[in-house]
N, C-alpha and C positions, 0 to 999 in steps of 0.2 A: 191295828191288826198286823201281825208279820206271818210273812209268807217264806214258806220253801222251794225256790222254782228249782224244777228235775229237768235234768238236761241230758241227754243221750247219748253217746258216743257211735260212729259210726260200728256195728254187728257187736256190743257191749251192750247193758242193759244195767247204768249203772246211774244213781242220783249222787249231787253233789248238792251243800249248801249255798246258798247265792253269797255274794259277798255283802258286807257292812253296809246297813241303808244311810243315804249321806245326809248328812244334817239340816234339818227343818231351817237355817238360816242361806243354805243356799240358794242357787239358781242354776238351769240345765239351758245351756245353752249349745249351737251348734254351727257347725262351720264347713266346706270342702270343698275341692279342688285347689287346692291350697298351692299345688305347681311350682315347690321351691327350686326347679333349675333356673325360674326366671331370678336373676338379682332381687331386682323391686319384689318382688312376690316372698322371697328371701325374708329382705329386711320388714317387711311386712308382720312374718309371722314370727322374726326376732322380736316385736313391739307387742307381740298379743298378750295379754295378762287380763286373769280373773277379775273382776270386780268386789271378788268376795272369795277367800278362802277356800271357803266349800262351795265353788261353783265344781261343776262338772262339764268337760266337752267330748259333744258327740262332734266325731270328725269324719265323713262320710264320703271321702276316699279319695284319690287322684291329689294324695301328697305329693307325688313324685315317684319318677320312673327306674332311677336308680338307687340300690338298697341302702348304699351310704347316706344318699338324701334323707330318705326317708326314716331311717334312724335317727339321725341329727333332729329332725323336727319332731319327730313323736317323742324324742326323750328332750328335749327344751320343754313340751309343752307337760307332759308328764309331770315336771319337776314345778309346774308353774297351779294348776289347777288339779283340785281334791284329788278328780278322778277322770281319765281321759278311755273314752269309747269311741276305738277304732272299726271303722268297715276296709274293704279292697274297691277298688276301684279298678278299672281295667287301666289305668296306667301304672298299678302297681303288679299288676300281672302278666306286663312286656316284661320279655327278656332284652333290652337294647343291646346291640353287637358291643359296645363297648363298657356296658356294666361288667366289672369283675367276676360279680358273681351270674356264674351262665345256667343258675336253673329256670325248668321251664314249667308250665303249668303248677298241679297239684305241689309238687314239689318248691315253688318257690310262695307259691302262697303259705306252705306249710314253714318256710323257713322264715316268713314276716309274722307268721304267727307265734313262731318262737322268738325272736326278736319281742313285739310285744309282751310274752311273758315277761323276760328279763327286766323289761322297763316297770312293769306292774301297771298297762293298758290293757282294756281287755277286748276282746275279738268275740264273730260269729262262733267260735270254736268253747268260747266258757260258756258256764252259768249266767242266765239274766238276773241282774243284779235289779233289786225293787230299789226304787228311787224314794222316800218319806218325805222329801222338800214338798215346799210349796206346789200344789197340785198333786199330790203323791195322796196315796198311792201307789204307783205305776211299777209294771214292769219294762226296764228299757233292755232292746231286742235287737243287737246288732246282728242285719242279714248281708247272706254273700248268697244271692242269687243266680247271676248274671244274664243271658239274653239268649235265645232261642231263634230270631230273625222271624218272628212271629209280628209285629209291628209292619206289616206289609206295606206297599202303596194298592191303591186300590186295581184291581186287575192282574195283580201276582196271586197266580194260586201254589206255588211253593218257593222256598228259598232260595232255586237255583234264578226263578224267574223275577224275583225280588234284585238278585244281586245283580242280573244284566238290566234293570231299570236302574238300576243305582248307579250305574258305571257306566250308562249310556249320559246319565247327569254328569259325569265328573264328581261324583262321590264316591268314595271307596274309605271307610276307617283303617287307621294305622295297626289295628287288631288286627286286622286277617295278613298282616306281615309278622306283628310279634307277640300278637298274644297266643300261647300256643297249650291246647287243650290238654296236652300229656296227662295221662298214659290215658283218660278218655279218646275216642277215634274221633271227636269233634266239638266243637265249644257247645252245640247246644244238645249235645250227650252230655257235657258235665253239666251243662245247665239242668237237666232233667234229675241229675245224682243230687242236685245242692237244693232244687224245690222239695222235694218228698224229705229228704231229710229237715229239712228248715220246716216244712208242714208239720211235720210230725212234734218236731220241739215245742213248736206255737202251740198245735193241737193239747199238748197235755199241760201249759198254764193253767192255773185256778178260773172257773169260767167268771168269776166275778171282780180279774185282777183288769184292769184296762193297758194299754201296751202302748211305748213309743215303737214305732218299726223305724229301722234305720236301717238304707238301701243305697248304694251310689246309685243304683237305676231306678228310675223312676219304678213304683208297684201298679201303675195304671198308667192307662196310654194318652187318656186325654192331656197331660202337660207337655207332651212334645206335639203338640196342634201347631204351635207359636214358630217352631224351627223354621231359620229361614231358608232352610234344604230338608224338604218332607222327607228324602229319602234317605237321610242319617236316621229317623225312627228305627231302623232295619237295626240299629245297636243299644238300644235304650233300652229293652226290657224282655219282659214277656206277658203275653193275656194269661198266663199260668196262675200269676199272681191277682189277677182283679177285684178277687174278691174279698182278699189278705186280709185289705184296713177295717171294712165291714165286719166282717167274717171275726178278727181278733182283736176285737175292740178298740181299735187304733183311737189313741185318744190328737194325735197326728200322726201322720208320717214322713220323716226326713228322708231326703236325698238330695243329690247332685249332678252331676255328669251333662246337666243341658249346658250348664251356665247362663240360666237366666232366673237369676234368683227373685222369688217370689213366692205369696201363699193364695192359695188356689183352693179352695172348698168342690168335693168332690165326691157326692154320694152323702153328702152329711159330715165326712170326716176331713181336717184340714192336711193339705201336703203341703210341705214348706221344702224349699230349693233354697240351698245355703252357701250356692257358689259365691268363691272368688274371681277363681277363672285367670286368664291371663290378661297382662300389664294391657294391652290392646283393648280390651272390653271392661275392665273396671277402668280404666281412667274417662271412658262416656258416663259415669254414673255417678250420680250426686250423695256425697253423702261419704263416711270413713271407708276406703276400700278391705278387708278381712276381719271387717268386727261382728266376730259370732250374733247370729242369731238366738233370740231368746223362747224357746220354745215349751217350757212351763215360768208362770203358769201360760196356758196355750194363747202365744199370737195372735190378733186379732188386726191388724195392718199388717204383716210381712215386712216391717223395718227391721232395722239390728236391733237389737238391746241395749 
């Protein structure tokens, strides 16, 4: 069966065809926080290569904080497997004082997503390309959500009183220095602009097409349980999305941003966490440190591929 998934442009009303389904001999595997300012982390993902050809990688955000970085590694890995699906990450949506390039919010996100064109990666901003491999199928659905500070601790009844629990801990995220909402008045106004829009895309999929959803933030609350500071949940996501994977037939759904990679069954549908994470936390863990996860056909241990 082939499918035409219609994809929306923000106050346009316009359909596009999805791009080439990737060939029945591959594999969709998935990978992020990939963090190439560390060296090790670097040469890490100088070493990554397909197994196959026609694999495809979902890469589910926090490449890196500067735009050169993150260039550098989306067009190595571009050049290396069929097809590479990129999401943002809120480290790709810091402005650091000393990136060259000094745009902020909306505007720098828009300038990685032009980037990506170039490379022929493709982003929340295309067409959902239907996946034909093995488990296919699928439509895969790179989303750019971000977080709302709806993730509370218990006894905060709004944000303001979230954030002085969080700060009374000694947590505070490096976001509320440099991720900057422009030209929205606050990150979880753009957060509220990027759910309805992203509902909406989801919403008019074929109802009989099953979905990967791919999120640097988690689409439900229960996998930040584990965090060993409750009060970082305050940047993980939002309950806007809970009922996303249900709701749009999530046959999984990828993310990252905990860094504690693992697959987790959740309502019936698997989320799978596909961090690297930094030199300090993959080198406790047994096993290749940045070898994509393999997530058709769907995981069933949470090991690499």
């Amino acid at each position: 069966m082939t499918y035409e998934i219609r994809t929306f442009a923000p106050g346009a009303d316009h359909a596009t065809a999805a791009p080439a389904p990737a060939s029945r001999e591959g594999r969709l595997v998935a990978v992020s926080d990939l963090h190439v300012r560390y060296d090790e982390n670097r040469e890490i993902v100088e070493r990554l290569r397909p197994q196959s050809d026609d694999d495809w990688l979902l890469v589910a955000g926090d490449v890196g904080e500067y735009v050169e970085d993150i260039h550098w590694a989306l067009s190595l890995l571009s050049s290396r497997f069929a097809k590479v699906v990129w999401v943002p990450g809120n480290h790709e949506l810091w402005t650091p004082t000393k990136d060259p390039v000094q745009l902020r919010g909306v505007a720098r996100y828009e300038h990685l997503v032009e980037i990506c064109r170039e490379l022929g990666v493709l982003t929340p901003e295309d067409p959902f390309p239907v996946w034909e491999g093995t488990g296919g199928p699928v439509a895969i659905a790179p989303l750019f959500v971000l977080y709302d500070y709806s993730f509370r601790m218990p006894g905060a009844r709004s944000k303001e009183e979230a954030l002085q629990i969080a700060e009374k801990a000694g947590i505070v995220c490096t976001d509320e220095y440099f991720l900057h909402p422009d030209p929205y008045p606050s990150r979880e106004a753009w957060c509220r602009a990027r759910v309805e829009e992203t509902e909406a895309r989801l919403a008019a999929l074929p109802e009989d097409l099953p979905t990967i959803l791919i999120n640097h933030w988690p689409l439900v609350r229960e996998p930040t349980r584990p965090l060993w500071y409750p009060e970082f949940a305050l940047w993980c996501g939002t309950e806007a999305t809970a009922d996303w994977p249900r709701r749009f037939r999530a046959a999984t759904v990828v993310y990252g941003h905990l860094h504690i990679p693992r697959l987790i069954m959740w309502d019936g549908v698997p989320h799978q966490e596909v961090s690297l994470g930094y030199p300090r936390e993959w080198r406790r863990r047994a096993g290749s440190p940045g070898r994509p996860v393999q997530i058709l056909p769907v995981a069933t241990t949470g090991v690499p591929a």
